[in-house]
N, C-alpha and C positions, 0 to 999 in steps of 0.2 A: 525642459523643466527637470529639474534635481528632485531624486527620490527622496521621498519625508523619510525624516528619520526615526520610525516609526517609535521609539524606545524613551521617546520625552510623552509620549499620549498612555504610555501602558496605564501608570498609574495603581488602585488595589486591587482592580479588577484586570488588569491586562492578563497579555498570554505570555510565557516566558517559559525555556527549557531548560538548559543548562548555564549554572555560572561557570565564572572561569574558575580555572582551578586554581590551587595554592598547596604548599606543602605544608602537611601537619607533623605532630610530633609523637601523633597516635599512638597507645602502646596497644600493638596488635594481638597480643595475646589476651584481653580481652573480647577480642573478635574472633577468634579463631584457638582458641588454646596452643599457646609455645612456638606460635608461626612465627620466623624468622624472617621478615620485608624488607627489600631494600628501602630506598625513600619512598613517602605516600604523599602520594598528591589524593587532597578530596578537592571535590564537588558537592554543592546543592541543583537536585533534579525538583521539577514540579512532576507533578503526580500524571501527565501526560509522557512524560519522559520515564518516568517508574515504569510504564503500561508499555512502552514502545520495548524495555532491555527485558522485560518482563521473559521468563523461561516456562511461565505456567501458562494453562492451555486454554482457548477462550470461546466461548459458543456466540455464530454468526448467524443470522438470516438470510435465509438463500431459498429462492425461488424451485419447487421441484416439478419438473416438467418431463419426465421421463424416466427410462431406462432401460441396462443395458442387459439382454437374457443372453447365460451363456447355455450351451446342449449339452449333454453326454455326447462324445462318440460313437456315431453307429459305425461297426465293423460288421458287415457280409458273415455269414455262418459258412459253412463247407469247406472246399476245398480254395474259393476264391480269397473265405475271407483269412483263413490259415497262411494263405500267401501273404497280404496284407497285413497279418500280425506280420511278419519274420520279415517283409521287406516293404514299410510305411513309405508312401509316398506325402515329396513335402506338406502336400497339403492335410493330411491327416496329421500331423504333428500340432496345427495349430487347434484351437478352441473353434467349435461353429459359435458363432455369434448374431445377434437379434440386437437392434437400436431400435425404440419404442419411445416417441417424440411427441407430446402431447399438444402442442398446437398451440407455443408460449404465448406468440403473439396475440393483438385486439383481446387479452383478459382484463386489462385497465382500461376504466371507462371515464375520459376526463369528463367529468359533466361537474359543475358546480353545488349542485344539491347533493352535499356529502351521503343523506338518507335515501336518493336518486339511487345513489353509486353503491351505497349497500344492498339495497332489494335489487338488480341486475344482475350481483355477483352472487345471491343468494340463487336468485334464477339461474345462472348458468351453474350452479352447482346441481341444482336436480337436473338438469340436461346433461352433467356428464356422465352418466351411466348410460346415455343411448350414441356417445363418443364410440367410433371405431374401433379407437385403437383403445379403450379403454374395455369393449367387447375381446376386446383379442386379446389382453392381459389377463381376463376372468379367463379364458376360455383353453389356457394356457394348458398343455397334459404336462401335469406335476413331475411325471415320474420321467420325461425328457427331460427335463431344469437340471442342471448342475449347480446355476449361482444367479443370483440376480442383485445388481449394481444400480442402486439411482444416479440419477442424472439432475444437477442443481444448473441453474442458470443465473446470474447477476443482470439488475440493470441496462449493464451494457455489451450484453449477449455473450460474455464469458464463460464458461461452463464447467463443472469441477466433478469428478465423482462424489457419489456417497455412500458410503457402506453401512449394508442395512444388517441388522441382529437375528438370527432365527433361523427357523428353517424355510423352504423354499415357501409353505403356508403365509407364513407368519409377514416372509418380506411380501408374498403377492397382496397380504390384506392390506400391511403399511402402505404401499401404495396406492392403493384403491380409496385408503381412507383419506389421503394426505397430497395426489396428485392435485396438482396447481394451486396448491398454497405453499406459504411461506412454513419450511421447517428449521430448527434448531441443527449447526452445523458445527463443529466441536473441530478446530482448527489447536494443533498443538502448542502453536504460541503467535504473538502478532506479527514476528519477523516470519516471515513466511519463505522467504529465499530471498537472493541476494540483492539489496534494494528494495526490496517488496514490502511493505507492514499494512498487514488489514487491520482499518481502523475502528470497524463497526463494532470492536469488543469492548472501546472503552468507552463513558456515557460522559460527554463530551458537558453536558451540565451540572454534571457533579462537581465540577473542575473549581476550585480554588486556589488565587493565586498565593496567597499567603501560606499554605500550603506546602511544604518540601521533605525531602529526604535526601540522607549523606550518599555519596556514593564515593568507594576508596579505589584509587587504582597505583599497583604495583606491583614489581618484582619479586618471587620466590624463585629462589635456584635459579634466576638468569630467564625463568618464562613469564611473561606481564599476564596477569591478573586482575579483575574486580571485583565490585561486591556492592548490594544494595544492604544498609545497615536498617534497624529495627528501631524505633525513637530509641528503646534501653539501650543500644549498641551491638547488641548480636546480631550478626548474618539474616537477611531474608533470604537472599538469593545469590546467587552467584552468574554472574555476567558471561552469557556462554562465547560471545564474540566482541574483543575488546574494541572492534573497530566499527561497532554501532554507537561506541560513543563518540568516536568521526559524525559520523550521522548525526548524533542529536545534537554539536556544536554547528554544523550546516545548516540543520533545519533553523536554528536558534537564528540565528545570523539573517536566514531570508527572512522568518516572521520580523522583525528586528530594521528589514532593511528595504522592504518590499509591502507596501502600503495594501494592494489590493489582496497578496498573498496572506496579512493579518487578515482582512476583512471575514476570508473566506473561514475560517478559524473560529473568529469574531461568532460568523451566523450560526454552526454546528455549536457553539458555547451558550448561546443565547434559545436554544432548540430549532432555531427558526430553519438549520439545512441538516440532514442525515449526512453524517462523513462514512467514505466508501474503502480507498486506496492513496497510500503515500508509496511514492516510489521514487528511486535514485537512478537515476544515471548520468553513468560517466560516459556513454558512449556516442551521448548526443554533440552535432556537428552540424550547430546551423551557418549556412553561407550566405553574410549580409552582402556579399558583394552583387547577390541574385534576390535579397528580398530588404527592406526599409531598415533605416539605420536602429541600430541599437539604442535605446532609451538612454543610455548611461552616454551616448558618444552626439548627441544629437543636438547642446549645446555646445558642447567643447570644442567641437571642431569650427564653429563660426565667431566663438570668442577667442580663440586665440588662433583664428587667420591660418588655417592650415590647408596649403591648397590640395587639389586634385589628387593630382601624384602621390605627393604622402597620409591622402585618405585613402587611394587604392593598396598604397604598404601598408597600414595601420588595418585596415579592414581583413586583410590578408592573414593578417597575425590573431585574428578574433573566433576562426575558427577552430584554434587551437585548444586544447585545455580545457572545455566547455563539460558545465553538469548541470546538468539536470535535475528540477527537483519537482515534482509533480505531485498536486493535491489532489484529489479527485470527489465529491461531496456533491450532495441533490437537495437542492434548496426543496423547500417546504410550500404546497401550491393550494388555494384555495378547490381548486378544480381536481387532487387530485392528480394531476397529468406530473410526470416525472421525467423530469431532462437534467443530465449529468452535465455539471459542470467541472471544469478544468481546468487550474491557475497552475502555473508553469513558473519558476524562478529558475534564470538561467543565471549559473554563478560561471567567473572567468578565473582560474589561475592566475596569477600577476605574471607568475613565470614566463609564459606567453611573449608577454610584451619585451621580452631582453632584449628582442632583434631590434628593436627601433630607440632604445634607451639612449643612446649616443646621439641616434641623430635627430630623435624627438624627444627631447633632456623636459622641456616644460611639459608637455603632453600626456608622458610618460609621469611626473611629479602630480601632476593634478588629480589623476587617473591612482593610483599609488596612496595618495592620501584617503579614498574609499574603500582600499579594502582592509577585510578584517583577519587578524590573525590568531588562530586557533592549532593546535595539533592536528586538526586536518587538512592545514596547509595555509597560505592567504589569497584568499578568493575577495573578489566585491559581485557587486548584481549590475551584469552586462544587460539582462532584458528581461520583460516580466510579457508573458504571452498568458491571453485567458479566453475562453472557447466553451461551445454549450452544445452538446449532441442530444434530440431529441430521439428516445430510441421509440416511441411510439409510433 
């Protein structure tokens, strides 16, 4: 079966990132006072797509289950430890350090009776003051502390620093008061590194599709450039990396192209699933020749009589050029109980397929007519993968 083509159902309410582009006539010294541009191509972004080029900084929820104590140095008094100043061994060079792990797990209680699952988690709240390691955090001799680092954890066992405000007091109280709840995590922007965007900054219901914003991209003095405009035409922002709007023409393309990939979208728009993590990668390389044919190849190959041999070279060529595009969102449960789900659009470079154009001229035509072309290249959706990890 041929993927729907998701982009006849959008409709007022659909999901939608970026248009194509087109060149304008812009005079840009309105946007910028006496800038000199070469050509401008704009775009209309929807307001998910604002959030994703977004440069300003966004506060997440993150689970805090820990942290990290660092010591003062103890150096030896006398004559030992005089040696020890003037000739440190490696090990004294580094920080002593302490990891203090609050025990993440079984603090979700899936039960059904949502008022069940409040009074439990109220009860294991007066129980953690007779926690171990929450004895050993009070119990802490201040004037050893150098620094103390919380420890957040995600869903899916991820773990990030957090740096706490104060002095050594202040961060021990934070914790005592705040261990194993959910705290406020102040992440500098949604791109987080390369391929990485947490999504949990933007409020996925707010989302309107009629909704949009310009965005300009072009040349000064020979280096490319963009900009998110203001409804009046001024500057919001300036686009720190021109090659997130690669990104958001990819992403457009899979929501666009890949049926289950909207859906997942779809439930985080409607509140019905919390969105977690989008991620890119170009470095994925799945080998259909070792696991089920690819969704996009799975008629093709018995409507137009392609035997063996030239499934084994055509399969061959599949592993090539492949990317990854990864949602990652936790549907919304009566019980409470929280499982990370997973939808996967694997897009193919066309380029790929050169090696076979000659001698699979129809196959190669069929295949060519799917995909889409954008400045990030012309990819179609080789296979759509979706997966649920119960981290309970």
């Amino acid at each position: 079966m041929q993927f729907q083509d998701v982009s006849k159902i959008y409709g007022p309410n659909g999901l939608w990132i970026i248009s194509r582009g087109r060149y304008t006539d812009l005079d840009m010294s309105r946007v910028n006072g006496g800038m000199k541009a070469g050509p401008i191509m704009e775009y209309r972004i929807s307001d998910l797509a604002k959030y994703l080029l977004s440069p300003n900084p966004i506060e997440v929820p993150k689970r805090l289950v820990g942290c990290e104590i660092h010591y003062h140095q103890r150096v030896a008094n006398g004559i030992t430890g005089m040696f020890r100043r003037l000739f440190p061994r490696p090990t004294d060079r580094g920080v002593q350090k302490e990891t203090l792990i609050f025990n993440p797990k079984n603090t979700t209680i899936p039960l059904k009776d949502k008022n069940l699952v409040a009074h439990m988690e109220a009860i294991y709240r007066l129980l953690k003051p007779y926690n171990p390691t929450f004895k050993k955090l009070l119990s802490l001799e201040r004037e050893t502390v150098s620094d103390i680092i919380g420890i957040c954890e995600d869903i899916d066992g991820n773990r990030t620093w957090l740096s706490l405000k104060g002095g050594i007091n202040e961060k021990i109280h934070y914790l005592s008061s705040f261990i194993m709840e959910d705290v406020g995590v102040i992440l500098e922007k949604a791109f987080v590194a390369e391929g990485f965007f947490e999504m949990r900054g933007f409020d996925f219901t707010t989302y309107d599709a009629n909704k949009g914003s310009k965005l300009l991209k072009f040349h000064e003095n020979g280096v490319p450039k963009a900009c998110v405009l203001h409804p009046g035409g001024s500057v919001e922002y300036w686009v720190d990396d021109i090659n997130l709007i690669h990104f958001l023409q990819l992403l457009d393309q899979s929501i666009r192209t890949n049926p289950k990939f909207y859906e997942s979208f779809k439930l985080c728009h409607k509140g019905k699933a919390t969105p977690l993590r989008l991620l890119f990668n170009r470095s994925i390389a799945i080998d259909y020749s070792k696991a089920r044919l690819p969704e996009a190849y799975r008629d093709v190959f018995d409507t137009y009589h392609i035997g063996m041999d030239e499934r084994d070279v055509v399969i061959n060529t599949l592993k090539n050029r492949q990317l990854g595009i990864m949602f990652q969102y936790i549907p919304k449960s009566p019980s409470g109980e929280e499982k990370l789900f997973t939808n996967i659009s694997v897009l193919h470079d066309i380029r790929a397929l050169d090696a076979i154009k000659n001698d699979l001229p129809l196959l190669y035509s069929v295949i060519n007519q799917k995909a889409t072309i954008s400045e990030a290249g012309r990819y179609y959706l080789l296979d759509s993968i979706r997966g649920c990890t119960n981290e309970n």
